[in-house]
Structure formats: structure tokens, C-alpha cells
Backbone bond lengths (Angstrom), bond angles and torsions (degrees), N, CA, C in turn:
res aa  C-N    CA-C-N  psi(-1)  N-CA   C-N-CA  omega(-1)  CA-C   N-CA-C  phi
1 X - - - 1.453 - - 1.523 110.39 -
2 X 1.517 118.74 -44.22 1.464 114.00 169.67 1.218 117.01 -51.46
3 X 1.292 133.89 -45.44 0.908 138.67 -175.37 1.372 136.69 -62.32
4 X 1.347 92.29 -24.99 2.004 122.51 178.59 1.526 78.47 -71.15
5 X 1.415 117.07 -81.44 1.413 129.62 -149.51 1.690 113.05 -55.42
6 X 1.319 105.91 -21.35 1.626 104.43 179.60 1.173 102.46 -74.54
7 X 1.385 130.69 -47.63 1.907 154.81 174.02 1.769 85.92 -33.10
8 X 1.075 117.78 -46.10 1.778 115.67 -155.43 1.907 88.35 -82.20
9 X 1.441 106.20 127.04 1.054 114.47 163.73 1.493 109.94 -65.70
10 X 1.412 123.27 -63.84 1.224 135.87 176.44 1.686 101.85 -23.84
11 X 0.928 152.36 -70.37 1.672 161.59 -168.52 1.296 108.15 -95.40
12 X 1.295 109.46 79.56 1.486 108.09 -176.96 1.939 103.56 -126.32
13 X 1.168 115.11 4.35 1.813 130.31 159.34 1.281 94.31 -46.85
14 X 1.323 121.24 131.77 1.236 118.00 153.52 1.798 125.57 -75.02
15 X 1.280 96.07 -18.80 1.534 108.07 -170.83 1.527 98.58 -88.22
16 X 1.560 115.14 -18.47 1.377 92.26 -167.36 1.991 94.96 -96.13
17 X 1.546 98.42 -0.25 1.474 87.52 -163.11 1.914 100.19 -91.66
18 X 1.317 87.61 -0.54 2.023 95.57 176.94 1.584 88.11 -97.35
19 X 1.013 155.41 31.57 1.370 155.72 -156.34 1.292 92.19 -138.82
20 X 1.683 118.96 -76.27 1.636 127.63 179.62 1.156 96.54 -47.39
21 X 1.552 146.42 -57.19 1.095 140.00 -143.73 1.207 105.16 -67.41
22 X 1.681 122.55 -45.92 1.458 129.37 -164.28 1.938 102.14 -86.80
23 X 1.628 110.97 -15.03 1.045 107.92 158.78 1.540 139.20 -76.05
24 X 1.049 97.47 -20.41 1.667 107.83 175.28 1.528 110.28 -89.68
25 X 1.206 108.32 -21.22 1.763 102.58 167.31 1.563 107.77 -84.38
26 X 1.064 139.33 -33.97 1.467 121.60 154.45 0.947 111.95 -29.87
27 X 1.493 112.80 -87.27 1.577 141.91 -167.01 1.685 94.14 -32.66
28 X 1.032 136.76 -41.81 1.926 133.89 -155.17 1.758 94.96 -94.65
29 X 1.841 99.40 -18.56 1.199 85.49 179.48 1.379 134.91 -73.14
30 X 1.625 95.72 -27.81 1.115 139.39 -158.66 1.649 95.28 -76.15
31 X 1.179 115.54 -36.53 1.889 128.54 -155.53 1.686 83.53 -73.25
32 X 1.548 115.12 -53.04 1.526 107.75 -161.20 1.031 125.45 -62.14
33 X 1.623 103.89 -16.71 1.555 95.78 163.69 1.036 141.20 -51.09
34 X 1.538 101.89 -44.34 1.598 125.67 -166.59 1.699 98.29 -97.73
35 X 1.389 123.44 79.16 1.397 118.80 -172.65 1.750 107.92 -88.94
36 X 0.799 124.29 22.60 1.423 149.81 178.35 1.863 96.12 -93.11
37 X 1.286 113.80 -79.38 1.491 140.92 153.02 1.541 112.09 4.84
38 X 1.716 125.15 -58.95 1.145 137.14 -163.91 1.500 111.70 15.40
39 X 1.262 126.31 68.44 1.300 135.31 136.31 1.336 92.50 122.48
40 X 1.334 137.10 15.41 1.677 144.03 -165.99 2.063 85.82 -51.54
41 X 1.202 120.73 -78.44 1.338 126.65 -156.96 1.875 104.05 -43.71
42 X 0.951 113.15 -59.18 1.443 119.52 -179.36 1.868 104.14 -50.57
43 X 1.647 116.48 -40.86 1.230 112.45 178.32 1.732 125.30 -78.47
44 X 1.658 91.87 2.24 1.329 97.53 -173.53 1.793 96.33 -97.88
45 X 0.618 88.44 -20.61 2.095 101.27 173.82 1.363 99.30 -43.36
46 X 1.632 95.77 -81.68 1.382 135.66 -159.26 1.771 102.88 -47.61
47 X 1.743 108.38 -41.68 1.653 102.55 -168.61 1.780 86.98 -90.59
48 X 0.837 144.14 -30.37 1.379 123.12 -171.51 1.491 111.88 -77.84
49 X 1.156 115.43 -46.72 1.364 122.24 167.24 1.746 113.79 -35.23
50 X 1.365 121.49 -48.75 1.572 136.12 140.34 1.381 118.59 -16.61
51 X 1.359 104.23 -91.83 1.195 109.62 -176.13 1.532 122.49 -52.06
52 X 1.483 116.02 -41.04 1.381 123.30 150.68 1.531 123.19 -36.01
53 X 0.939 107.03 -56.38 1.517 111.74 177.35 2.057 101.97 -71.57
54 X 1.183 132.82 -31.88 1.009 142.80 -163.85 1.933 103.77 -71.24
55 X 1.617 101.69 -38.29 1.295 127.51 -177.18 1.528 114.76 -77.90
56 X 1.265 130.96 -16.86 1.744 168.35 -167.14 1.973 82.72 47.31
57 X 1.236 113.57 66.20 1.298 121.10 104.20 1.410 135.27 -21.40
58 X 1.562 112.86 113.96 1.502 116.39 178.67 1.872 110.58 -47.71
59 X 1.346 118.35 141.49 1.676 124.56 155.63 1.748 98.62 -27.79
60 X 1.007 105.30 -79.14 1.821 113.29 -166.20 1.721 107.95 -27.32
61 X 1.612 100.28 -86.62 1.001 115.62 168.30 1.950 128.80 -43.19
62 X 1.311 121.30 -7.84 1.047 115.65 179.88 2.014 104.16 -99.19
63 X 1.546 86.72 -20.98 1.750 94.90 -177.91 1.406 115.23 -73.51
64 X 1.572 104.73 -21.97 1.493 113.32 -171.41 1.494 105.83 -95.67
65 X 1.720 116.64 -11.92 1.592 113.29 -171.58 2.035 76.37 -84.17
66 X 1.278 125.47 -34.45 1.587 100.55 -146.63 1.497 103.94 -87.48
67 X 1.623 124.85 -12.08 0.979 134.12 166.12 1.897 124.50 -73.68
68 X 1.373 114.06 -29.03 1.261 126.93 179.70 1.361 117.53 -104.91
69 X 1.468 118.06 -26.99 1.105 122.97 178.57 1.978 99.58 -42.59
70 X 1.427 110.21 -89.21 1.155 118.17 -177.82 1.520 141.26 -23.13
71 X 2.209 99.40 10.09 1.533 112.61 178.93 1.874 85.45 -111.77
72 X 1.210 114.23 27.08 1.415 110.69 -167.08 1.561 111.44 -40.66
73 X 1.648 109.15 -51.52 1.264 143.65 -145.90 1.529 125.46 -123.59
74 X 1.776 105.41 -9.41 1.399 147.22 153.62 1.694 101.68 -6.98
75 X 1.650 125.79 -60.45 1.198 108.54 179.03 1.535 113.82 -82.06
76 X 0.878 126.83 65.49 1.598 122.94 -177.69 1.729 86.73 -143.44
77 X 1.059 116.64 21.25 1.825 105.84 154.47 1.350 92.29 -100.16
78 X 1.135 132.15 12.27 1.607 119.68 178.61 1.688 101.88 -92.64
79 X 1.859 118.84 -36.69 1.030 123.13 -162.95 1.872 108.28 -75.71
80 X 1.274 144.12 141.50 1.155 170.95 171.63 1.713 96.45 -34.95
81 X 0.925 113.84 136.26 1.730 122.36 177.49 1.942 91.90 -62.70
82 X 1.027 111.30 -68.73 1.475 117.66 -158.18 1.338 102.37 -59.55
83 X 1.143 120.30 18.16 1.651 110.69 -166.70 2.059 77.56 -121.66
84 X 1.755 102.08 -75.62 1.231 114.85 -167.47 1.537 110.32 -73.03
85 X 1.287 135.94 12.66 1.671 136.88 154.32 1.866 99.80 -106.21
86 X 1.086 98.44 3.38 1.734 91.94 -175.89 2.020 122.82 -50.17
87 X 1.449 101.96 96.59 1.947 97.58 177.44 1.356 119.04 -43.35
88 X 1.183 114.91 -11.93 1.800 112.14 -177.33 1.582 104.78 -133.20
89 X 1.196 116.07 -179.98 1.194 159.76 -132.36 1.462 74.46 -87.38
90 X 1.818 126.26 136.71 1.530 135.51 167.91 1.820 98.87 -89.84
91 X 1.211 80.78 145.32 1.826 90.09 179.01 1.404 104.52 -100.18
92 X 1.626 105.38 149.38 1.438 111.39 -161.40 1.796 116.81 -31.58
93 X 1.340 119.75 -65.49 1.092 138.33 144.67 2.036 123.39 -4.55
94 X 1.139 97.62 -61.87 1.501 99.26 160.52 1.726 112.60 -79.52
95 X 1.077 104.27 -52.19 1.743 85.29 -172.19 1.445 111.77 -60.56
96 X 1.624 130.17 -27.61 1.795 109.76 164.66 1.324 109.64 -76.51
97 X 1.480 125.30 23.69 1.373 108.51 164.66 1.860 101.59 -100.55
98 X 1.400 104.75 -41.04 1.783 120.49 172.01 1.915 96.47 -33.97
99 X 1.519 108.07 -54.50 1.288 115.26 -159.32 1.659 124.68 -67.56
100 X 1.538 80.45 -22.38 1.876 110.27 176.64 1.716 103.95 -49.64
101 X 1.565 115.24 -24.84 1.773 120.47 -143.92 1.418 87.91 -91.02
102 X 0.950 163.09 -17.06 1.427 161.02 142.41 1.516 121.75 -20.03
103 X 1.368 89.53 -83.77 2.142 112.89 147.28 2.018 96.76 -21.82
104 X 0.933 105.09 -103.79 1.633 136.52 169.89 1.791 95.12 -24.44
105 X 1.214 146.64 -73.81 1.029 124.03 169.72 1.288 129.66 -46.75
106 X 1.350 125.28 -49.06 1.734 142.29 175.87 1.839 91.44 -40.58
107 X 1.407 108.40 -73.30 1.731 119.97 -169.80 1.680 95.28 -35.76
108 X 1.565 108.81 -65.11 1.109 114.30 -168.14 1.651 125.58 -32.23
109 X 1.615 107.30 -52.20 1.311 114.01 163.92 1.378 130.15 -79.62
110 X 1.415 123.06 4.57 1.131 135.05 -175.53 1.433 132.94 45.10
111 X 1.762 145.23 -122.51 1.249 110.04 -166.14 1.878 85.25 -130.21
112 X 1.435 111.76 10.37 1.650 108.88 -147.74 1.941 80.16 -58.26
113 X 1.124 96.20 169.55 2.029 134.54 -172.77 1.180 125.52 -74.35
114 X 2.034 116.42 -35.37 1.063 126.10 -165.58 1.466 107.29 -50.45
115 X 1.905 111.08 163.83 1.220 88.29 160.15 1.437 123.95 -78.05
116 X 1.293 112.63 -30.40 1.723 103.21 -177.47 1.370 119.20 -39.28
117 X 1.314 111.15 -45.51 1.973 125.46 -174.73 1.563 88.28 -73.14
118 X 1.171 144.05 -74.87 1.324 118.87 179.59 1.455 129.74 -30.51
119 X 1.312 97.97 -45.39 2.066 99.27 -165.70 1.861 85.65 -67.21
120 X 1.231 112.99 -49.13 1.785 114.12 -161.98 1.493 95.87 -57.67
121 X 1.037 126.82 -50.14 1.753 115.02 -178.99 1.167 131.37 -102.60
122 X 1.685 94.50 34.55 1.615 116.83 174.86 1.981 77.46 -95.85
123 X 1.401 102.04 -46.62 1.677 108.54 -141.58 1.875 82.11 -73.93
124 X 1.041 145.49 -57.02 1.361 153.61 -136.23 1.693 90.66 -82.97
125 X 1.409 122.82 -35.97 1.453 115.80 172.47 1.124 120.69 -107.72
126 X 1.540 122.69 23.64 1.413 113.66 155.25 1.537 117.02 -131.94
127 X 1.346 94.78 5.10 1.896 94.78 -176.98 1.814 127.68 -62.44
128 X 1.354 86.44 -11.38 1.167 110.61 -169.50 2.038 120.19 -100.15
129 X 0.971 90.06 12.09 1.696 101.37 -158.89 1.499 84.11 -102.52
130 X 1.319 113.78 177.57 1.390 123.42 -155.12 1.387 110.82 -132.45
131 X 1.718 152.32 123.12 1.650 130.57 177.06 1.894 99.55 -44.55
132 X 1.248 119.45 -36.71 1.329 106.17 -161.01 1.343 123.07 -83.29
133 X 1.678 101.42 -19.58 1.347 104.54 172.41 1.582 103.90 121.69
134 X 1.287 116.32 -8.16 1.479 115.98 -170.34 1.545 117.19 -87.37
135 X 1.353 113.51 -12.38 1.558 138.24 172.08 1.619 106.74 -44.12
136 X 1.168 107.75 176.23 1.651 133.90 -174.34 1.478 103.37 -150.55
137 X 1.482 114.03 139.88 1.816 125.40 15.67 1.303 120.29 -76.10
138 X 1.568 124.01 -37.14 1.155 136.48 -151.53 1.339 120.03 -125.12
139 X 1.509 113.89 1.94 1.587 115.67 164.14 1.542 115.44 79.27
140 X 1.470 109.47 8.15 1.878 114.27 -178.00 1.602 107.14 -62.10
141 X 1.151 92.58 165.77 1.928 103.62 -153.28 1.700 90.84 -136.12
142 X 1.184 96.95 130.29 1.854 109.64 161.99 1.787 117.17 56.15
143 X 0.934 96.31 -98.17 1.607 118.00 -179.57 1.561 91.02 -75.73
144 X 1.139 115.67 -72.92 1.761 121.59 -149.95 2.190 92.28 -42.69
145 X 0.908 131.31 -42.56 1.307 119.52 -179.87 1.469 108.81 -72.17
146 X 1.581 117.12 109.30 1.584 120.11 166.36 1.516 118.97 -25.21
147 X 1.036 119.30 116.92 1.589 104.79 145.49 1.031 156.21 32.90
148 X 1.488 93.31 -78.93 1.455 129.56 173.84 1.772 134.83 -50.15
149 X 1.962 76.88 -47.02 1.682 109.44 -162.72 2.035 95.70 -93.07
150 X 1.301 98.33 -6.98 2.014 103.69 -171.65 1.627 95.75 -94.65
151 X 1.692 112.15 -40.70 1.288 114.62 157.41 1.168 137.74 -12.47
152 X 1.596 110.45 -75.05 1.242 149.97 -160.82 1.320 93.51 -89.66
153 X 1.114 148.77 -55.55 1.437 156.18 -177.21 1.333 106.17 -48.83
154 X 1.699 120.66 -54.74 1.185 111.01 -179.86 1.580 115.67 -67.65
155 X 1.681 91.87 -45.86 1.930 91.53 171.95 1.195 117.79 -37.36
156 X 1.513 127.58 -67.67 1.230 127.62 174.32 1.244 137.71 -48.16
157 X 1.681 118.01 -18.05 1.606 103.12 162.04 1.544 107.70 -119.86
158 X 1.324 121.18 30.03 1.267 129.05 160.07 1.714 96.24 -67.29
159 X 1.525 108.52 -77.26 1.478 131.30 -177.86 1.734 101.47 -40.17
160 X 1.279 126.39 -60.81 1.400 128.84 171.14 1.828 101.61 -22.46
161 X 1.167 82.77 -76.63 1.452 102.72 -170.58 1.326 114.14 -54.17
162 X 1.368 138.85 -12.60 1.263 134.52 175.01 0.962 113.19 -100.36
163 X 1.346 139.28 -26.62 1.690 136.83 178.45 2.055 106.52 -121.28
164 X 1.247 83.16 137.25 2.083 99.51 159.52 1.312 88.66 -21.12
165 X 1.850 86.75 117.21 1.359 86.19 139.59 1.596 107.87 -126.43
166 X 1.661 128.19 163.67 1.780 108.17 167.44 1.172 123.39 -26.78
167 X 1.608 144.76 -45.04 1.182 134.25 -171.18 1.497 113.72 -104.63
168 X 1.586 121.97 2.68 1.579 103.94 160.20 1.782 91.29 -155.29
169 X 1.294 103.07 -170.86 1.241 135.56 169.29 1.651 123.38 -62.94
170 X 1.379 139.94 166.41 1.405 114.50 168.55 1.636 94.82 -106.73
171 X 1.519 110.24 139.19 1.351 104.30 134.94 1.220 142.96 -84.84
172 X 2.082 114.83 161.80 1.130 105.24 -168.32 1.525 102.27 -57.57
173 X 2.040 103.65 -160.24 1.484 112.00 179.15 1.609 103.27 -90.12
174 X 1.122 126.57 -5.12 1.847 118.15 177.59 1.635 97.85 -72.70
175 X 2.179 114.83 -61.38 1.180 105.60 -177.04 1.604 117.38 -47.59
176 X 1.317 115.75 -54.57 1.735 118.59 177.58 1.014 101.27 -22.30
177 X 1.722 123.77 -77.16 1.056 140.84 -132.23 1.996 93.60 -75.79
178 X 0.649 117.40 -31.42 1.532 127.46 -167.48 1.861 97.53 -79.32
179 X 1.175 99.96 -53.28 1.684 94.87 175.34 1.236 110.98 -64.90
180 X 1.098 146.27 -54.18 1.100 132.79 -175.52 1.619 120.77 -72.43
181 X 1.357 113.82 -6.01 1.625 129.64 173.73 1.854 93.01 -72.67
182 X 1.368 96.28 -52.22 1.812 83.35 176.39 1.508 125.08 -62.44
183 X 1.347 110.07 -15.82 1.549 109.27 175.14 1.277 137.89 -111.96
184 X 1.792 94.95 27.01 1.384 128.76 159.49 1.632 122.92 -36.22
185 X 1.124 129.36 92.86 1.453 119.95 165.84 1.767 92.72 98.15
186 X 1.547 131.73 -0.38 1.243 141.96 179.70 1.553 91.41 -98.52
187 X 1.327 105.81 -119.66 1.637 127.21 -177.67 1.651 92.25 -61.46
188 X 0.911 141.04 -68.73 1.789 144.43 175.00 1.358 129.01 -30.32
189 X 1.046 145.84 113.54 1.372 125.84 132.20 1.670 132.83 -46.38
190 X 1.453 107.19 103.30 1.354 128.33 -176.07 2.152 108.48 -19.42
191 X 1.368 109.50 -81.03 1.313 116.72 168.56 1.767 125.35 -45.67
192 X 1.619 95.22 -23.91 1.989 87.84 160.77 1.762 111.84 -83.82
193 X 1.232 91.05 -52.58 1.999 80.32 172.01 1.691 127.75 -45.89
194 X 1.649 105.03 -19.57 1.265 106.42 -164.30 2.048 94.26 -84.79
195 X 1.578 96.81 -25.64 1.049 100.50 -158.14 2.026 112.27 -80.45
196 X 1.577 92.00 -28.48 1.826 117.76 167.51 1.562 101.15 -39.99
């Protein structure tokens, strides 16, 4: 991984590249939980980093979405196997505990300055927010959710949606692509779907 990252002109900080480093061992930590998952966090890098680049996203900034992206979900080693391996449907009750991992990720990385720890808990507290406003933690609408975090949002249930998960099957990439065409300008930002 150092070695990728030295190759990247874009990330050439040394402090930020001891930053990625200690970030990607979270992030792998984070993957083993979810052994269902098989490499979901690393693939959530990889498609936002895409779409970033798809969006003409700066070099810099697209190296730091594909490197940070993948702590998206980072506090959910806090959440209970039987809750987060669950085959069915979470009951109200469990999913505001699922929702708690945001909180629990943010702590996790704490308050340090770098940019890497910034972009990661830009991405960990907004991936989850909604174009319409119906999202969590904080209910931001349209514009008010960065970029960054609408990015990552779509990355992340593109990938959902393509592989097993405990509670369903994967679809191919036409069905994906079609569900999330319906939740254009809903759960989506319009210009990332265009960009998927």
C-alpha cells in the first residue's frame, strides 16, 4: 500500500501518507467484521474514487476519496454481530442502534487535523444523508450534503447492491443500476447517478 501511495503524485505528505497507512488498517479492520462483505469497503474506495474522477474531481482529492472512502462504515465494529450479520429485515429498535455507528465511527477517528482524518469524517458523517433530506445523522437536503459524502453514498449502495448480502441476494449491474435510477433526486444526488 505504501508503495501504491508513494507512486501517487497527488499524496506525496509524508504525514498524511502515515495517516492512510493507519487508515487502511482500520478500514480492513472494519471489513472482517462484515465477512459476508468480502472486500465491500476497499470496493467502496475504488467506485467513488470513479465517480469522482467521472465528476472531474481534482487528482488530489479523488486519491483521498479512494483511500478514505473505505472507513465509510468504520464505526460498525462497535455494532453486535447479531444485529449487523442479521438475514432479515432490522426492527425499528435495532436499526437506531445500526445508526448509532456514525457517532461511534467519528469518536473512533478522533479530532486529529490531517487531511486524510478530515476527508474520512467528512465521508463517515455524511454518507448516510439523503438528496431529499430523509437521511441520518442530521437530515441535510440537496446541496447542504458535500459532494464527497453523495459520492460515497452512491458508491456504497451500488456495491451493496451487487454482491450477497445476509438479508438478500446480489443483483446484477443493469438491476443496481435501475434502482438507484429510481432514487434519483430522492436518496441520490441527481449529477452522481448521471455520473454511476
Amino acid at each position: 500500500w505504501l508503495l501504491r501511495s508513494v507512486a501517487q503524485p497527488a499524496l506525496q505528505d509524508s504525514f498524511d501518507l502515515v495517516h492512510l497507512g493507519a487508515l487502511e488498517i482500520v478500514a480492513l479492520t472494519a471489513e472482517y467484521r462484515r465477512l459476508a462483505a468480502g472486500g465491500h469497503n476497499q470496493r467502496v474506495g475504488q467506485w467513488a474514487a470513479l465517480l469522482a474522477k467521472q465528476l472531474g474531481l481534482p487528482e488530489r482529492v479523488i486519491s483521498l476519496i479512494q483511500a478514505t472512502a473505505p472507513l465509510h462504515d468504520v464505526g460498525n465494529v462497535y455494532i453486535p454481530d447479531k444485529i449487523l450479520l442479521k438475514p432479515s429485515k432490522l426492527l425499528p429498535e435495532e436499526f437506531e442502534l445500526v445508526k448509532g455507528h456514525v457517532n461511534l465511527g467519528l469518536r473512533l477517528l478522533g479530532q486529529g487535523q490531517s487531511e486524510p482524518l478530515r476527508m474520512a469524517r467528512l465521508i463517515i458523517e455524511t454518507h448516510h444523508e439523503r438528496f431529499d433530506g430523509q437521511g441520518y445523522p442530521r437530515g441535510l437536503k440537496g446541496v447542504q450534503i458535500p459532494l464527497i459524502g453523495q459520492i460515497v453514498t452512491v458508491a456504497d449502495v451500488f456495491d451493496v447492491l451487487t454482491h450477497d448480502q445476509p438479508y438478500r441476494k446480489a443483483l446484477d449491474k443493469d438491476q443496481a443500476l435501475v434502482e438507484i435510477q429510481e432514487q434519483k433526486g430522492l436518496a441520490f444526488d441527481p449529477q452522481v447517478v448521471e455520473a454511476l
